[in-house]
N, C-alpha and C positions, 0 to 999 in steps of 0.2 A: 531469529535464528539464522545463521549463517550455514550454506548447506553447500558444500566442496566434494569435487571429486576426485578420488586419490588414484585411479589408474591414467593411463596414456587417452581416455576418452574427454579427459577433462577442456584439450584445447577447444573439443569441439564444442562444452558447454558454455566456453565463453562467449558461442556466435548466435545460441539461443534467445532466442525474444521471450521478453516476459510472457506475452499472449499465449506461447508455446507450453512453456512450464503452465502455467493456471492451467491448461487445458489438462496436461497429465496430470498434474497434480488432482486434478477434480477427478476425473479417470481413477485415478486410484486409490483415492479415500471411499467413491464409493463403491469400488470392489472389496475394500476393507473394512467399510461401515457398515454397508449394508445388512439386514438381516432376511429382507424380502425382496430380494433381484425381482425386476419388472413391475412392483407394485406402484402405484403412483404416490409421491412426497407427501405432497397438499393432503392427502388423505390418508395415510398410512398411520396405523394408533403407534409408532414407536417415534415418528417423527420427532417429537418434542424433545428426546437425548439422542438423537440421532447427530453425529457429526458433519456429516456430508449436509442433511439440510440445514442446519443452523449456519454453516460458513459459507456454502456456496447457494441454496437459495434464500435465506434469508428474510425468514418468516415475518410478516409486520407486528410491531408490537404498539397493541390499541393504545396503552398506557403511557405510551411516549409523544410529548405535549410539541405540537408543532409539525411532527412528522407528515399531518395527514393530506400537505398538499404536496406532498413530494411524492411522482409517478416510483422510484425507486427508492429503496431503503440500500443501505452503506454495507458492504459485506464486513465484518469484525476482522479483515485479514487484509494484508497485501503482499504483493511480490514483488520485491523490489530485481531485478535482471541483473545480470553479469554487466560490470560497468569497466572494471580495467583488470578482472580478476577471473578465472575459470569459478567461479560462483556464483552463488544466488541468496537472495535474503527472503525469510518468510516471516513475518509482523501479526501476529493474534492482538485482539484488543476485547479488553471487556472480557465478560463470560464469553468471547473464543477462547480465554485461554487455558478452558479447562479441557479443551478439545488437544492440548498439544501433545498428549499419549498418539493421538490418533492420527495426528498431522506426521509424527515421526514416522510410525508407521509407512502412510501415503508416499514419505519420501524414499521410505527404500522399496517400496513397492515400484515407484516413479523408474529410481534406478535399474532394476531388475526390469520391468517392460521396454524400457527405451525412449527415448524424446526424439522428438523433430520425425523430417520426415524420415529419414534414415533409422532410426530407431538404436541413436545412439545409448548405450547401457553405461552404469559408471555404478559405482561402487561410494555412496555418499558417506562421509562424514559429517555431524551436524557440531558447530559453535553455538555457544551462547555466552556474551560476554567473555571473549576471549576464551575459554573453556571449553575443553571438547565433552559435550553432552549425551553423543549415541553415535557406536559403531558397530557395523559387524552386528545389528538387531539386539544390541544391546544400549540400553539405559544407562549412563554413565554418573550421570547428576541431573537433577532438575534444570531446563532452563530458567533466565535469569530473566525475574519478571520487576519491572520500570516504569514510574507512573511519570506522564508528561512533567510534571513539575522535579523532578529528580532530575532528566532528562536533561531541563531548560538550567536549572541548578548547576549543573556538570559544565555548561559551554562559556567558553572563556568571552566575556563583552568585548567585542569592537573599539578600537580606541579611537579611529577616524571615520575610515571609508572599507567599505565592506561590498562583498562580492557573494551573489543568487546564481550558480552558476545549473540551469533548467538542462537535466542529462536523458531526458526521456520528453518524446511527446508529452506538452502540457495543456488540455486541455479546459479551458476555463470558460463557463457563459455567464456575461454580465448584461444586466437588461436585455434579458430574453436574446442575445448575440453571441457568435462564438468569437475571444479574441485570438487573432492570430499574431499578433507581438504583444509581450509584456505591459500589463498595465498595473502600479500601485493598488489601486482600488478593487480591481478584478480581482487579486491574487489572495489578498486580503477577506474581503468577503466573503469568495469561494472556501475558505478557510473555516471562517467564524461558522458557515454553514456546515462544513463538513467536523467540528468539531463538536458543533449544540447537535447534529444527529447522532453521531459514531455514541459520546455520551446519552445520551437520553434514549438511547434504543439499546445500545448493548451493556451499561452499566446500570445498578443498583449501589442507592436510589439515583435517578436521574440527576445530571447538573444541566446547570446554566451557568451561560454566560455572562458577566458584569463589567459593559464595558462601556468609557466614557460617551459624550458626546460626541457624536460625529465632526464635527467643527476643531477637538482635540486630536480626532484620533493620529489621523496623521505630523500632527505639530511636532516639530523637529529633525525630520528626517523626507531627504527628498532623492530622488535619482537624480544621478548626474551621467551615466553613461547604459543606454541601451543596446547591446548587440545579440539581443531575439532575434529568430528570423522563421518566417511561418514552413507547416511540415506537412505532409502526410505519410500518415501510415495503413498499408494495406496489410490484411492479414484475415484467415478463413476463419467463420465463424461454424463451429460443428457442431451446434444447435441451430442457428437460421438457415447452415448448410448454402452458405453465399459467402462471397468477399467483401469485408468492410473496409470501404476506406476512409480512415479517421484525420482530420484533420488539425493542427495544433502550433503550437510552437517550441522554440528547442534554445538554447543559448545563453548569454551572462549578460547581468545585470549589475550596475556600480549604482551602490547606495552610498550616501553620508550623511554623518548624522547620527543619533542615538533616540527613539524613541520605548521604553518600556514593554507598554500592551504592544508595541509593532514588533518589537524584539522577542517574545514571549511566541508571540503567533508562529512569526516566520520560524523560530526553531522550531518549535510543534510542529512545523510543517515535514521540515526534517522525516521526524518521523512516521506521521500519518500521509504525506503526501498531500496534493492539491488537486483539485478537480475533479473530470469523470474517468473512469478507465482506471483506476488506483490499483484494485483487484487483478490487473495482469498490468504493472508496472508503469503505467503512465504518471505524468507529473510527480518523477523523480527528483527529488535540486540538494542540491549541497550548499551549506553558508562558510566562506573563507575570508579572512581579515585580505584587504587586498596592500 
């Protein structure tokens, strides 16, 4: 969902960081979810259709195979930030998306409170698939719900050389390491993993993934030009109530070459994003024929 502001406050929502948005936005799904202000999540008997905690805490689910050595489970959402546009994108996955009555909501809620520190207010319109969805607290049409293979279906293949261009800190750890320029292997990985959780925790029944030998996977397809360049990003966290500053990388990557499962992934990626930090905009990238 695509989430625009139609008065004169809009310029300001272009200069918003993702971090910013998640934080309102959490703010205010759980002033409009909640049934028991103050009561604790983990423990609350309504938790289980509770909106707020399903998306932003993001209960573990015993039943999902592999999960159990991962310190965090994947929130069913993301935020993708203003990138050359006075707006924002919000991404439900899985059973998130039966929460999207309540996600509308949050956003006009978001609006009416105000963002950032200034407490800019705006007046949202919500897209979905080119469609306007909700205005003015009114329901227009359902949004337009998209399974990754539809998704990977829709994008036109590379005929040569192809361009990863990373528009958002990208956070990726490869053998227990954080990289700070671009590597094949890392990006990829961090993928297959962020794919076999996002699935097997937030969908019914679980999938897996089926993919060749490692010796294959890469076959065909190799970089030829890397201009990553390592980042960080500070930004206050209003739960640990400290400044985090995250480190990562940012910039374009020249592929060539055509591999399948590589081509499949990296659009996936598209839309779930890559690495840690996803849930307030990180590891943003775009795929362009160059």
């Amino acid at each position: 969902m695509e989430v625009r502001a139609t008065d004169t406050q809009g310029i300001f929502l272009s200069q918003v960081r993702g971090s910013t948005i998640r934080g309102a936005l959490g703010r205010s799904l759980r002033e409009t979810s909640c049934l028991r202000p103050g009561a604790n999540c983990n423990t609350c008997p309504l938790s289980e259709r509770c909106a707020y905690f399903y998306l932003f805490e993001t209960p573990p689910n015993p039943n999902a195979q592999g999960s159990r050595k991962y310190p965090y489970y994947p929130h069913p959402y993301l935020v993708e930030p203003p990138l050359d546009a006075p707006s924002f994108q919000i991404t439900l996955f899985g059973k998130g998306i039966e929460f999207y009555n309540n996600t509308l909501l949050a956003i006009e809620r978001t609006g009416q409170n105000g963002i950032g520190k200034m407490r800019f207010r705006f007046s949202p319109e919500v897209f979905s698939g080119g469609f306007l969805v909700y205005e003015n607290g009114k329901l227009m049409a359902k949004p337009l719900i998209m399974t990754i293979d539809d998704y990977i279906a829709s994008r036109i293949r590379p005929t040569d050389k192809w361009l990863l261009s990373f528009k958002t800190p990208t956070r990726v750890i490869h053998k227990g390491r954080l990289a700070r320029r671009f590597t094949l292997t890392g990006v990829v990985a961090s993928l297959i993993r962020r794919i076999d959780l996002l699935t097997s925790l937030h969908q019914e029944p679980g999938f897996s993934l089926r993919l060749p030998p490692a010796k294959d996977l890469f076959e065909g397809l190799s970089v030829i030009e890397d201009r990553t360049y390592p980042v960080q990003h500070t930004s206050y966290s209003g739960r640990q109530k400290e400044k985090l500053r995250l480190q990562g990388f940012m910039g374009d990557v020249v592929l060539s070459g055509w591999n399948k499962v590589l081509w499949n992934l990296l659009v996936a990626g598209e839309i779930i994003h890559v690495g840690k930090g996803t849930s307030f905009g990180f590891g943003t990238y775009k795929i362009q024929e160059v």
